[in-house]
MARVEX-337825 format. One record per residue: x, y, z of N, C-alpha, C in turn. Coordinates in steps of 0.1 Angstrom, whole numbers, plus 5000, padded with zeros to 4 digits. Atoms other than C-alpha are relative to their C-alpha. Last residue first. Example, Ala and Ser with C-alpha at 12.3 -4.5 7.8 and 13.67 -1.06 7.14 Angstrom:
! residues 2
499149895000513749895071499250115008/500949885000512349555078500950125000/
//
This chain:
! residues 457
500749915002381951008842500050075011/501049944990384850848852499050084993/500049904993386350638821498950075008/500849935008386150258820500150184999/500449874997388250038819499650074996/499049905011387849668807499650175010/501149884995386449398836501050114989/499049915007387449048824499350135001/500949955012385548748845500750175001/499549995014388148548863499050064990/500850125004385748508896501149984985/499850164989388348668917499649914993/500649964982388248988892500149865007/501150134995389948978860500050065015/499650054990391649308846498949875003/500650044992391849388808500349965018/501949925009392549578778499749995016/499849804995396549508792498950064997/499949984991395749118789500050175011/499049904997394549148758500250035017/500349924992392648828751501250085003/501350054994392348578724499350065009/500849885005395448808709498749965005/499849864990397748598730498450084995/499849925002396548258711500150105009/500150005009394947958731501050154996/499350025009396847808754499450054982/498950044999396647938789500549974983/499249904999393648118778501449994999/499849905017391947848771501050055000/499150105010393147678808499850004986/498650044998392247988825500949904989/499449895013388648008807501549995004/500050055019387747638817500850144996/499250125006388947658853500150034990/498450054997387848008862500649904990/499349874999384348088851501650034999/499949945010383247768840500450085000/498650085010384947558869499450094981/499049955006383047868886501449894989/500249945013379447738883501450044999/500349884991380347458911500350114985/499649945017379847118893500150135008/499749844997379546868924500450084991/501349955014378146538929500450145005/501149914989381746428947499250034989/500749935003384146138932499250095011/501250054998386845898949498850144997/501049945016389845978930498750015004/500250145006391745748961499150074986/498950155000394345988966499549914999/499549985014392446348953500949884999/498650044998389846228978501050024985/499450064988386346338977501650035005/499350075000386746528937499949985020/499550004989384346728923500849895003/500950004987382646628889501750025011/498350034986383146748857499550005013/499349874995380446718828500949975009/500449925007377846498811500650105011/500249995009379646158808498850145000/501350045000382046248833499450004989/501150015008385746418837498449895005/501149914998387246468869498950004985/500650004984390446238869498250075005/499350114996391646208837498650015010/500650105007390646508828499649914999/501649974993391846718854499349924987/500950074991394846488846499150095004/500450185000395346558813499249995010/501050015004394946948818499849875001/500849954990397446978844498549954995/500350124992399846818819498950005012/500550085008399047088793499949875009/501050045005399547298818499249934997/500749994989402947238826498349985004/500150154995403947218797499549995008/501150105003402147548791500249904998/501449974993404447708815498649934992/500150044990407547568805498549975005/501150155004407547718774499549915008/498750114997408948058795499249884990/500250115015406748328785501149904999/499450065001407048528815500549924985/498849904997404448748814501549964998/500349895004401548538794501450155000/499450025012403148238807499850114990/498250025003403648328841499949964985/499649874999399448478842502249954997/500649905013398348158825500950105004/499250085015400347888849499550144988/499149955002398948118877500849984990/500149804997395548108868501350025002/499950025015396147698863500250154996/498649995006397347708900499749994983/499449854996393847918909501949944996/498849965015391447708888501350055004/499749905002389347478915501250084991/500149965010387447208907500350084999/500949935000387047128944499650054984/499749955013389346878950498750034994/500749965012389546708983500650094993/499750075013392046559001499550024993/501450055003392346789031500249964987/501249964986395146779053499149934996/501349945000397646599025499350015007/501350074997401346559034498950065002/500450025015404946699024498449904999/500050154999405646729057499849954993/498550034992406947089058500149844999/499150045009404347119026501549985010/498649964987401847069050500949934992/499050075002398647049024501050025009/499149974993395147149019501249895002/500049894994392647128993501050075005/501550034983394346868977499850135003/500049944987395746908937499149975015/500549885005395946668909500250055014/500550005012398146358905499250144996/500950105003398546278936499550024986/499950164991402246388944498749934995/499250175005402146568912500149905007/500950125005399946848927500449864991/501250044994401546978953499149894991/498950114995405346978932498549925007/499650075015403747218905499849865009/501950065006402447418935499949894995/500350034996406347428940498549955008/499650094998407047498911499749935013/500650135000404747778916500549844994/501350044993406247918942499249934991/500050124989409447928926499049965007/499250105006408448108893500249865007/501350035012406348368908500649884998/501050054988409048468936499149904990/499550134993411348518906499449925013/500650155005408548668886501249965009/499450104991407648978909500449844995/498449965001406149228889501149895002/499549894991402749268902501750044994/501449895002400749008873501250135005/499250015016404148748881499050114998/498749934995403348798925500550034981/499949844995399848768915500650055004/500449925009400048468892499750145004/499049985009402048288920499850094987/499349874993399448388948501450014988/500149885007396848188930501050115005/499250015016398047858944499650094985/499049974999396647918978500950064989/500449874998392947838970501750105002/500849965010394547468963499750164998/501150095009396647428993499550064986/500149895015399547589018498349904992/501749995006399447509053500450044988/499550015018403547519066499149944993/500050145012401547609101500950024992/501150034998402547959122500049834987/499950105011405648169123498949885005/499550155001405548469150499749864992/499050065013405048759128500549835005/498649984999403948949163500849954989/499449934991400649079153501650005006/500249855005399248919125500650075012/500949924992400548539137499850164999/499749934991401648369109499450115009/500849974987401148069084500650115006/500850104985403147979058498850085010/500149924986404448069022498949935010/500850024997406547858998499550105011/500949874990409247898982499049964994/501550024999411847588970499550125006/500349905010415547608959498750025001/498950015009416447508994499450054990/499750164996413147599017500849934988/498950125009412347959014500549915005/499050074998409448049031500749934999/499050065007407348389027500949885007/500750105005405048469054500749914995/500250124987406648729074499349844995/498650014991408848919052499849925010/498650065003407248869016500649975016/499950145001403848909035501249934996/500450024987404749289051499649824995/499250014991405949359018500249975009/499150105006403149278998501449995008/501050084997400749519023501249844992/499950074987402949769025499249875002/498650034996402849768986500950015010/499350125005399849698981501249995000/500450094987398349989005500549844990/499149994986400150228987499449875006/498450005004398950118949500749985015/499850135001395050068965501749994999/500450114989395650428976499849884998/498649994997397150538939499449945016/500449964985393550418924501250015007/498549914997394650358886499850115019/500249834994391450248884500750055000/501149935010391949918867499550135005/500650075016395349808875498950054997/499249975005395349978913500150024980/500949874996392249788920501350134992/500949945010394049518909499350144997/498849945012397149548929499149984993/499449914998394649558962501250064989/500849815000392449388951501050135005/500150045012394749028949498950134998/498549985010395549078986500150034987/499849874995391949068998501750044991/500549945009391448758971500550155006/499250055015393748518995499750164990/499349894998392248629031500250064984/500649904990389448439037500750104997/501450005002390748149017500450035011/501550095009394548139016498950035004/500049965012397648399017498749924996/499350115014398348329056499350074985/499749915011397848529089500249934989/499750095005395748369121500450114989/499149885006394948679140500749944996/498950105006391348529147501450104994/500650144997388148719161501349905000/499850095002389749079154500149905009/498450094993387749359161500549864995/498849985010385949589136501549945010/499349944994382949659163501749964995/500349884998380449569140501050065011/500549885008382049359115499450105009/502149984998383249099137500450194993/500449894992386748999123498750035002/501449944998388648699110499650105010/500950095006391648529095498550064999/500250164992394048829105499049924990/501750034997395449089083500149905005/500350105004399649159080498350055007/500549955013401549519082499349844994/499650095005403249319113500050044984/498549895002402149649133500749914993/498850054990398649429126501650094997/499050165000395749519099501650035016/499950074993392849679109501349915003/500049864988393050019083500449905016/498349934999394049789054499850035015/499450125002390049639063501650015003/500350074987388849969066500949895009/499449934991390150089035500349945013/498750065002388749779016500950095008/499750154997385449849029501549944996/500049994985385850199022500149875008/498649984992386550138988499950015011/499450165003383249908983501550075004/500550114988380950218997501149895000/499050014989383050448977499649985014/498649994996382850308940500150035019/499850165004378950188944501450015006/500450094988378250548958500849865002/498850004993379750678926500049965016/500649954985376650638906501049925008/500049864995377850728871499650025011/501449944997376550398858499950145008/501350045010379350238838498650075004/499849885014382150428862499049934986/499749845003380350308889500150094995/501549905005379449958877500250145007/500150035012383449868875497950095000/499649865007383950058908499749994990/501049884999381249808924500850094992/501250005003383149508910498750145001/499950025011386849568914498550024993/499749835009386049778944499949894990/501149945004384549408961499850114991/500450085014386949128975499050094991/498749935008388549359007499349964983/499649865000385549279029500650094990/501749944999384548919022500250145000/500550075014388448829015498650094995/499549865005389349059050499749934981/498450014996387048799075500750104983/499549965013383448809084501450014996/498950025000381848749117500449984988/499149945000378548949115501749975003/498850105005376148739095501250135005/499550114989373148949089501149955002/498450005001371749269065499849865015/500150054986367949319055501449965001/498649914996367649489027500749985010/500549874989363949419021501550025006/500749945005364649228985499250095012/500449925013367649098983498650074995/501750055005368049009021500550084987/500249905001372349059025498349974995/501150035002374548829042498950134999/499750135004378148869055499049974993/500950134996377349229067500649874990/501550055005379949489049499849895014/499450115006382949669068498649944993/499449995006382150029074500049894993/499049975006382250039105500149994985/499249894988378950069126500850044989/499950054988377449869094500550095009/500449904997375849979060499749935014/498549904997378049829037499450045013/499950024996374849519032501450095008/500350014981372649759028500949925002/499449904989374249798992499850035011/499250014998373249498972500850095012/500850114990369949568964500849935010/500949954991371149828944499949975012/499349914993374149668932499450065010/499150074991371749388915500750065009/500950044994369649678899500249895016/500549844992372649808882499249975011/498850004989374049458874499550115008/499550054985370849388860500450015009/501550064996370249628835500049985018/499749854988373949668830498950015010/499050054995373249308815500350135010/500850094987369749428799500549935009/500349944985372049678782499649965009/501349995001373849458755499150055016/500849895001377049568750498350004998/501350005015378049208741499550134999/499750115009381449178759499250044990/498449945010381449468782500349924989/500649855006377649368793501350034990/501250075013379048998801499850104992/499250045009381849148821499449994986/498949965006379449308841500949984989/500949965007377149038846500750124994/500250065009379948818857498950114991/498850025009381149058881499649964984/500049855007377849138895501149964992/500349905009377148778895500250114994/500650075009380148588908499050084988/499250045011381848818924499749914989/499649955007379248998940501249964991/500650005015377048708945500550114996/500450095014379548538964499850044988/498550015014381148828984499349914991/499249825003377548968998501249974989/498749974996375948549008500650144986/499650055012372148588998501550055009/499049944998369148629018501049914995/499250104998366048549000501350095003/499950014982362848738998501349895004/500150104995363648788956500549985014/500650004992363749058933499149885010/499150034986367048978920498950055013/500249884992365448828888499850005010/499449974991367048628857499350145006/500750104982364348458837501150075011/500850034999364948678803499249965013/500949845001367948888804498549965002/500049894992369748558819499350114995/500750084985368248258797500250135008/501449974995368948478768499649965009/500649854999372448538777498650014999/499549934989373148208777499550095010/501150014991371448128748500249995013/500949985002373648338729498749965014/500449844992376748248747498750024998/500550024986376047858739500150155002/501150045000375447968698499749995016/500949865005378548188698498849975006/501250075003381247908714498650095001/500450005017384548118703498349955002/499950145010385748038737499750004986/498650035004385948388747500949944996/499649925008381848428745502149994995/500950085015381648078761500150134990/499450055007383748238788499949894992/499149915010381848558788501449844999/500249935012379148388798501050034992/499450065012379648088823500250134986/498950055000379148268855500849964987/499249915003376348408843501349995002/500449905012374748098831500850125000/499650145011375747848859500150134989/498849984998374748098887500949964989/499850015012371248138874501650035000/499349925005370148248904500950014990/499050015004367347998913500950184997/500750015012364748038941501450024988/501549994998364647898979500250014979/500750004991369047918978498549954994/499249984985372047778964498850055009/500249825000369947578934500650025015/500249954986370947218922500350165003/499849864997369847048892500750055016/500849914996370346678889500350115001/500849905016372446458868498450065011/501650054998373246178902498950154987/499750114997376846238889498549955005/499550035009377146618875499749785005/499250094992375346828902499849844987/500650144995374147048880500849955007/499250085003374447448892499549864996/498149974998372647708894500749954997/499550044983368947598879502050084999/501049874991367247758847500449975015/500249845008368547458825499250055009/499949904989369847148852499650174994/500750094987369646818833499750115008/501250114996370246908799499949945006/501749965008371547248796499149885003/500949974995374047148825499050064992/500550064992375346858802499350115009/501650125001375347008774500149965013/500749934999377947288792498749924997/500649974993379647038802499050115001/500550124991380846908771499050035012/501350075007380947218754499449895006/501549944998383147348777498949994994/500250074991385347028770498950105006/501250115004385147128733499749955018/501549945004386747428742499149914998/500349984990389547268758498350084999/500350074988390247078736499249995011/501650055012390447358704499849825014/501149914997392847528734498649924989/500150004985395047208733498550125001/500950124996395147208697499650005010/501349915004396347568691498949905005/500849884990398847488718499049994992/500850104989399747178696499550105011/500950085008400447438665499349885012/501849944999401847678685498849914989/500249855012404647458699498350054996/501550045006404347248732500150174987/500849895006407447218749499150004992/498649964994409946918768498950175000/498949985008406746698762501050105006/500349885015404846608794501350044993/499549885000406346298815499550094988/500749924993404545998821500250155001/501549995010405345848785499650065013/499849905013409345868798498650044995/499349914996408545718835500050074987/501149985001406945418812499850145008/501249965006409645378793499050085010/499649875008411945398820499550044992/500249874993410345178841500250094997/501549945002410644948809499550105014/500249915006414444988811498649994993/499549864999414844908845499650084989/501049954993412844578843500250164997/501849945007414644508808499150065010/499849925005418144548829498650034993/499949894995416644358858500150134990/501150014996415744048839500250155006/500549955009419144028825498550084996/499449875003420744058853499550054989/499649894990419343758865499850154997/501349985003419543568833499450095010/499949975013423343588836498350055000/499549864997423143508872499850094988/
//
């Protein structure tokens, strides 16, 4: 019995070890923050060799069979612009450099290929954008300018709302079920080349689209999932905070932020209100938001996921840290069951829809924006543990790969250009130095690439 008991107490108190070594420190001073970001920078180095040397002048590599892969017929050099400015914000000089030269040099939008509208505006124009504000070098405005151009048949519907799909080089517009993400996801970008190129079209083609959009929503003050663009009806009156919708929301107190646009202001704040009342829900110390039908508020899935877990850094960004706070603990809570985050999740059941793991940044995005506003120490424990396991879990020997199942780890060939856009600069950010980036210089756009204001000519 003796021995027994004795066996238990050592069991108990190596569970407890090993429970104590699972747990991140209590707080992370600035001397292991500094570390953490000098980490994290090397890990963009990591992958950045790797897509120099399997995938240079292609979009993306796909990290596990080390091949190139391009989204459409001829490359777009997604990798490159995507990555720019946060190789410039990393410190890493020599990869911006040739970065940049690969884009002023081989990057061009004269090309018979039709091209998904939100993508390449957040991606490229954004990125190119940003890039220009960084280096001031004009063959980036260049672009963007040119890019915009080619860009703007797709607004040019009955309503208002863009095409889904836009030819880049005969203008050619397609793709008319579209939902308030694709629509609403855009002023940041066209107003930014606006007031850089004094051709105000840009600005109030992209606000109209976001008008529009406001203009369809439900006596609920909510947007549905989806809408046909030419007759501006709603397809789906599905209401939630995630993909399709997610970024619409997140323009509307940006847009605000870098324009000082008092219409974005109003429409964010029936628009925030109208989700706190029907979405929002609290569950003991816990919030979360759900599903609901745009028209009557009747309550819908307890769906939350990955793409979701950007809503806490734009309730803390807007003002709002005790919403901020709770929601993303309980993000926190999503991704601890397996270690990293699932697509999708039913947090009533506390069980994974979809098991993948996309490489996406948006709870690390909020960990940044609460620690920035907030400044709780919390937030880059948190982090720092975020960081392990995407490490853990997603590294490779020449980059980061996608994730199958975030329950058995089981791999995907998949590097998608924004884990450089997002992931990597978020999780700098999170821990390198404030002054790294002024958050009040700056607004980020969906892709996380840093748009500075500009004044109206």
């Amino acid at each position: 019995m003796k021995l027994h008991r004795m066996f238990v107490s050592l069991m108990l108190m190596a569970c407890a070890c090993v429970s104590a070594k699972a747990q991140p420190p209590a707080s992370i001073d600035a001397a292991a923050s500094a570390k953490l970001a000098d980490e994290v920078r090397e890990e963009v180095r990591h992958a950045w060799s790797g897509y120099k040397q399997y995938a240079w002048g292609h979009d993306d590599l796909a990290p596990l069979s080390k091949r190139a892969h391009d989204w459409y017929a001829q490359s777009l050099l997604m990798t490159p612009v995507d990555a720019l400015d946060t190789l410039i914000l990393a410190g890493l000089k020599d990869e911006a450099n040739e970065a940049r030269e690969l884009i002023v040099t081989r990057l061009s939008f004269d090309q018979d290929i039709y091209v998904k509208h939100f993508e390449i505006t957040i991606r490229l124009l954004g990125g190119l954008l940003s890039g220009y504000q960084l280096t001031h070098d004009e063959r980036l405005l260049k672009l963007a300018d040119d890019l915009g151009t080619r860009l703007l048949p797709a607004f040019d519907s009955p309503t208002g709302l863009p095409w889904v799909e836009v030819n880049l080089r005969s203008g050619k517009t397609r793709g008319s079920e579209s939902n308030p993400a694709e629509s609403g996801t855009l002023l940041l970008e066209y107003g930014t080349l606006a007031r850089l190129t004094g051709k105000s079209i840009y600005y109030d083609k992209a606000k109209r689209a976001l008008v529009e959009t406001y203009n369809r929503r439900g006596k609920t003050g909510l947007v549905g999932a989806s809408f046909d663009v030419v007759s501006g009806k709603w397809l789906d009156t599905d209401s939630h905070i995630g993909g399709g919708i997610d970024s619409y929301y997140e323009y509307l107190w940006k847009c605000w932020k870098l324009f000082g646009d008092k219409d974005c202001l109003a429409m964010w704040q029936t628009s925030i209100a109208a989700v706190n009342r029907h979405l929002a829900d609290p569950r003991g110390n816990e919030l979360w938001y759900r599903h609901a039908d745009m028209h009557s508020g009747k309550a819908g899935q307890t769906e939350y996921g990955s793409l979701h877990a950007f809503f806490p850094g734009l309730l803390a960004y807007s003002g709002d840290l005790p919403r901020a706070r709770k929601l993303e603990e309980a993000s926190l809570r999503m991704w601890q069951q397996n270690g990293i985050e699932p697509e999708s999740f039913d947090y009533a059941q506390f069980k994974v829809l979809d098991p993948s793991y996309a490489l996406r940044p948006e709870i690390i995005e909020s960990a940044f924006y609460l620690n920035r506003l907030d400044g709780a120490p919390r937030w880059r424990t948190i982090g720092a543990q975020m960081f392990t396991d995407f490490r853990r879990h997603c590294r490779n020997d020449v980059g980061y790969t996608a994730l199958k199942s975030v329950i058995t780890k089981e791999r995907k060939d998949s590097m998608e250009s924004f884990v450089f856009a997002e992931t990597f600069k978020y999780f700098y950010l999170l821990f390198a130095p404030k002054n790294a980036l002024d958050l009040d210089a700056v607004v980020f756009n969906t892709e996380a690439h840093p748009l500075r204001r500009v004044a109206t000519k």
